[in-house]
C-alpha positions as CSV (number, residue, x, y, z in Angstrom):
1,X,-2.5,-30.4,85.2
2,X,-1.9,-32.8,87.7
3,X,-2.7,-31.5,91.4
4,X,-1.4,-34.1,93.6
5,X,-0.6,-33.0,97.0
6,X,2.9,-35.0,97.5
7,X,3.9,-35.6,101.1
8,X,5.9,-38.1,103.0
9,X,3.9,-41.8,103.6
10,X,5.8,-44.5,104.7
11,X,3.5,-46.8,102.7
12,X,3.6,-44.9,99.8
13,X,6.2,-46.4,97.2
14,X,8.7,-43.7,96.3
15,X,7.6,-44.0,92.3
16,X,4.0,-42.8,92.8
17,X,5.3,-39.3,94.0
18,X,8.6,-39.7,91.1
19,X,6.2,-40.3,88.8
20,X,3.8,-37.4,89.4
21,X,6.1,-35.4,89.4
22,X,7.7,-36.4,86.0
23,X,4.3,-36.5,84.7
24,X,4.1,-33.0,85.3
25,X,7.3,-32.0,84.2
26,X,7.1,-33.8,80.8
27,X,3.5,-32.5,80.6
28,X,4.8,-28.4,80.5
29,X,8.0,-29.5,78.5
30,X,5.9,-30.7,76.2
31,X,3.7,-27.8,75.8
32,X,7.1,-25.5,75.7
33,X,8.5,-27.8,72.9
34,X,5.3,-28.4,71.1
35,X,6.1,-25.8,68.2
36,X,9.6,-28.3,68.0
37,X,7.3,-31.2,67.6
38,X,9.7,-33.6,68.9
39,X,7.5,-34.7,72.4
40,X,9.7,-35.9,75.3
41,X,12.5,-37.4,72.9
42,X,14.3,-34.0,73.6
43,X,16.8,-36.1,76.2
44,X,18.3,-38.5,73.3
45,X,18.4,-35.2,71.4
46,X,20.9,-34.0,74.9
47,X,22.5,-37.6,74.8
48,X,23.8,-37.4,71.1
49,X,24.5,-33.9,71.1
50,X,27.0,-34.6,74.2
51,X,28.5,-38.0,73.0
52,X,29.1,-35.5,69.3
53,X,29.1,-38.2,67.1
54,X,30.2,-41.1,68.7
55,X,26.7,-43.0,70.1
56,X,25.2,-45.4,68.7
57,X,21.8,-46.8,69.4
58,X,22.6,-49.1,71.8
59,X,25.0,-46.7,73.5
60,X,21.9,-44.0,73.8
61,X,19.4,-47.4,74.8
62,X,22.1,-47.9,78.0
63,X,22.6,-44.2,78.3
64,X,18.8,-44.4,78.5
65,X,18.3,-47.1,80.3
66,X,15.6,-48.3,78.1
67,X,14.7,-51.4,75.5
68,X,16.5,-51.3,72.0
69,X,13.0,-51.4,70.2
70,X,12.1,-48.4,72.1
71,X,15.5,-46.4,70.9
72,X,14.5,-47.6,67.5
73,X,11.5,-45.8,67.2
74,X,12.8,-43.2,68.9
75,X,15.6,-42.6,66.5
76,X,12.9,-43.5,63.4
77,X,11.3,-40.7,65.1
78,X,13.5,-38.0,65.3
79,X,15.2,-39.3,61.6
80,X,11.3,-38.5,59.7
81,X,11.7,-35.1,61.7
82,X,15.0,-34.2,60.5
83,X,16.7,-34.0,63.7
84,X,18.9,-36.8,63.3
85,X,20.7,-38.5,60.7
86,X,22.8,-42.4,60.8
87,X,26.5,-41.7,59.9
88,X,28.2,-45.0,59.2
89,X,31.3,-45.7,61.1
90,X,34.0,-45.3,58.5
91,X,35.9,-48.1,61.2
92,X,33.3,-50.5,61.1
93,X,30.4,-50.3,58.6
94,X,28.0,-52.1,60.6
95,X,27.7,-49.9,62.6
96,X,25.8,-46.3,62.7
97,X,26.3,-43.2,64.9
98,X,24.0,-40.9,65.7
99,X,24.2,-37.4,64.6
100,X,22.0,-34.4,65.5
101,X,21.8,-32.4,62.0
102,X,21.3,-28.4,61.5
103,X,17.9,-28.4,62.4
104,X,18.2,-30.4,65.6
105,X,21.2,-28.0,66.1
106,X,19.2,-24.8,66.3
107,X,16.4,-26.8,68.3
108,X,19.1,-27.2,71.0
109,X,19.0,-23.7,71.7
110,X,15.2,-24.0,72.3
111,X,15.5,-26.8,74.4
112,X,18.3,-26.2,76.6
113,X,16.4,-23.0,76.8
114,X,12.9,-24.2,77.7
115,X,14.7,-26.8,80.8
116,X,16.7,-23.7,82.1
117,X,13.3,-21.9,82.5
118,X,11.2,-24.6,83.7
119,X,13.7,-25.5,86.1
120,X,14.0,-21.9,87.4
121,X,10.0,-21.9,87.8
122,X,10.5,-26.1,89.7
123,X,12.7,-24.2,92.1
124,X,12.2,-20.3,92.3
125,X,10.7,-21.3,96.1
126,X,13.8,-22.8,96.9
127,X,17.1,-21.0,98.4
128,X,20.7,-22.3,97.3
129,X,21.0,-23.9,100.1
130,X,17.4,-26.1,99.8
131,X,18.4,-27.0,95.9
132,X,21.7,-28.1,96.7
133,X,20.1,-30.6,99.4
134,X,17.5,-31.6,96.6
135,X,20.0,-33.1,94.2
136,X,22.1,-34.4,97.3
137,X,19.2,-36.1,98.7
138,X,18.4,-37.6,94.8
139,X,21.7,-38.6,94.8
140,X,21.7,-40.5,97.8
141,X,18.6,-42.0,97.2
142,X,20.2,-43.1,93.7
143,X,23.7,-44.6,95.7
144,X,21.0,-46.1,97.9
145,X,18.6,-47.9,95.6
146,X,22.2,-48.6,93.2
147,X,23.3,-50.8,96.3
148,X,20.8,-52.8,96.6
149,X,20.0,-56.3,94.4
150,X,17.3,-55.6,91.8
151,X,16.5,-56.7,88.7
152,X,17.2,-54.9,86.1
153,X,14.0,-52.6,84.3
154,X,14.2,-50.9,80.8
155,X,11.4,-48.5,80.3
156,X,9.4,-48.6,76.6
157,X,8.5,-46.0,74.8
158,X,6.0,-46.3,72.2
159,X,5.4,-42.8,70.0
160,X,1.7,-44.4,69.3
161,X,0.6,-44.0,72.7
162,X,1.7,-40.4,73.5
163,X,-1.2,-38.2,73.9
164,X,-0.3,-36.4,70.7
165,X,-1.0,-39.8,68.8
166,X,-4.2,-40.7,70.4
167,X,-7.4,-40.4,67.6
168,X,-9.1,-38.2,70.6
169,X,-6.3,-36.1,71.3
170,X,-6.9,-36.8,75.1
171,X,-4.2,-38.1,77.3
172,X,-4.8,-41.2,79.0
173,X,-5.9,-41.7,82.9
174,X,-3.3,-42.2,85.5
């Protein structure tokens, strides 16, 4: 496990922090979820299950904010697992929804599970009062960094180099 002493540096771009962070998160989800087998693709498996059966794959790739190959795989992914099946659109047969099946169903209940107790454990330090200015100050940082001209950054995902994939088994070096 990471053990990164975070603290405020005004030289210190915001993502290193963020990152650390979500590399530790992600780390103990994946342990949680590892009897699933499913890795960190447990937020597409939130996404569908809340758009209930009207997402495609380019709607979870902007729900995502992340390249269409990525979502590909991704989907591949959790299709050769059995968590998700393509329903064709009886309005347009192009076109493919994404549906969690019975398995993914029952998953759910794991998952939603396994992020209700890790984020108890993130923030069993904290009173109401400190959480509630947590996800205020996220937000405003969000509205913040929303306002301002960027160019816009889809993050890739690539199932062959999460640490489960790698020959060694060993994660690789931040």
């Amino acid at each position: 496990m990471l053990e990164k002493q975070i603290t405020y540096d005004r030289e210190v771009p915001l993502t290193l922090p963020l990152s650390l962070l979500t590399k530790q998160y992600v780390g103990v989800m994946f342990r949680k979820l590892a009897h699933i087998g499913i890795e960190k693709y447990y937020t597409a498996m939130i996404i569908i299950e809340k758009a209930g059966g009207k997402l495609n794959q380019q709607n979870l790739a902007d729900e995502m904010l992340i390249d269409k190959a990525s979502v590909v795989r991704m989907v591949d992914y959790l299709v050769d697992k059995g968590f998700v099946v393509r329903q064709q659109n009886p309005g347009d047969r192009r076109e493919y929804f994404l549906v969690l099946t019975p398995a993914a169903d029952q998953a759910m209940t794991e998952i939603r599970q396994a992020i209700s107790q890790l984020n108890e454990l993130v923030f069993a330090s904290f009173t109401e009062e400190e959480k509630k200015q947590f996800w205020k100050a996220i937000g405003r940082i969000n509205d913040t960094l929303s306002s301002l001209p960027a160019e816009e950054v889809l993050f890739e995902y690539d199932p062959k180099t999460s640490p489960a994939r790698r020959p060694n088994g060993k994660k690789k070096p931040i």
